[in-house]
N, C-alpha and C positions, 0 to 999 in steps of 0.2 A: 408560450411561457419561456422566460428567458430566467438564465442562475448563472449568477455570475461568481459562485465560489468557486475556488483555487483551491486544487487540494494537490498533495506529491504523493507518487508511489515509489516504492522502493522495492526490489528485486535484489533477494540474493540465490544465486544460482550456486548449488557444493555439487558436490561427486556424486551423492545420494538422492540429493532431492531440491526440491525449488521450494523459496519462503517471500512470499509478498504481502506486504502491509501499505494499507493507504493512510496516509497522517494531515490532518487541516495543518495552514500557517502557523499554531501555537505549537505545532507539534503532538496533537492528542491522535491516538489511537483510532481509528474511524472502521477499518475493516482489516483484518486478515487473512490468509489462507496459506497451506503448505501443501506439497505435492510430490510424487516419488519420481 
């Protein structure tokens, strides 16, 4: 099975803790997570 969607992750790394979100082409919300 083959998926040919495209999606961006984005990573921001602070002092305290780490924040990642994955967003489709439109720019919608798909998943998030944070971490210390």
């Amino acid at each position: 099975m083959q998926n040919d969607t495209q999606n961006i992750i984005g990573v921001d790394v602070g002092s305290g803790s780490v924040r990642a979100g994955v967003f489709n082409l439109r720019g919608e919300l798909l998943a998030h997570a944070t971490g210390k």
